[in-house]
C-alpha positions in Angstrom: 71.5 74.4 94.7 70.3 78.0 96.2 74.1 78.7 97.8 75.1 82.0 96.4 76.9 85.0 97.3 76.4 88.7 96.3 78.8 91.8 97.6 79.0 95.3 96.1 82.0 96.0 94.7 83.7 99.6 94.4 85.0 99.0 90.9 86.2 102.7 91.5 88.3 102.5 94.0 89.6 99.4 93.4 90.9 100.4 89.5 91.9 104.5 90.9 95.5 106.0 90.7 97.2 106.1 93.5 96.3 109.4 95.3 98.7 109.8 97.5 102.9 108.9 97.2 103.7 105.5 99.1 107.4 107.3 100.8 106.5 110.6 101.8 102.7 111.3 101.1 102.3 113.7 99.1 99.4 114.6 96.8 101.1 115.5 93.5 101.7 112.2 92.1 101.4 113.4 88.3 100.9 109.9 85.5 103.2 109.5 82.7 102.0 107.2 79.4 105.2 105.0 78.8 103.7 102.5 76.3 102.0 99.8 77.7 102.4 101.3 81.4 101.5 104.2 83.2 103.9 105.2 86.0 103.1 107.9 88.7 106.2 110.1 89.7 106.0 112.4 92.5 106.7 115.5 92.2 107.8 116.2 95.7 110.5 113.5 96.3 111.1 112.8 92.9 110.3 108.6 93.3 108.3 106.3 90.8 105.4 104.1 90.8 103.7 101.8 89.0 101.2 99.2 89.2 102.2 95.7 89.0 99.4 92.4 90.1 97.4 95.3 91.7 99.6 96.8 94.0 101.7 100.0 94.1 105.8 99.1 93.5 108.7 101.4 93.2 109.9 101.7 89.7 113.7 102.2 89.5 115.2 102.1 86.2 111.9 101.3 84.4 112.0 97.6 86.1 109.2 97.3 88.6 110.9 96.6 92.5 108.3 95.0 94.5 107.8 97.0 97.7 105.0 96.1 100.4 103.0 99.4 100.8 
């Protein structure tokens, strides 16, 4: 059996914050420790983030809203 497959992966990107925020794109996204989750809030239109099944999702009353970004 010689099928096999090899691909780089960019562990780095793939596991990085979010750099930029999903509504208006702004840079200062700044993380805040809540326990066993890390949400992202922006400083510039006041929204929040977090990461749920590896994508970005709008947090609103510290419930995760799934949001296609």
């Amino acid at each position: 059996m010689e099928a096999s497959h090899c691909a780089e992966l960019d562990f780095g990107t793939a596991f990085a914050s979010p750099s930029a925020c999903p509504d208006c794109g702004s840079p200062r996204l700044t993380a805040h420790d809540a326990g066993d989750k890390t949400y992202f809030i922006c400083e510039d239109c006041h929204t929040t983030w977090g990461i749920d099944m590896g994508r970005i999702v709008r947090v609103t009353t510290r419930r995760a809203v799934p949001e296609p970004r």
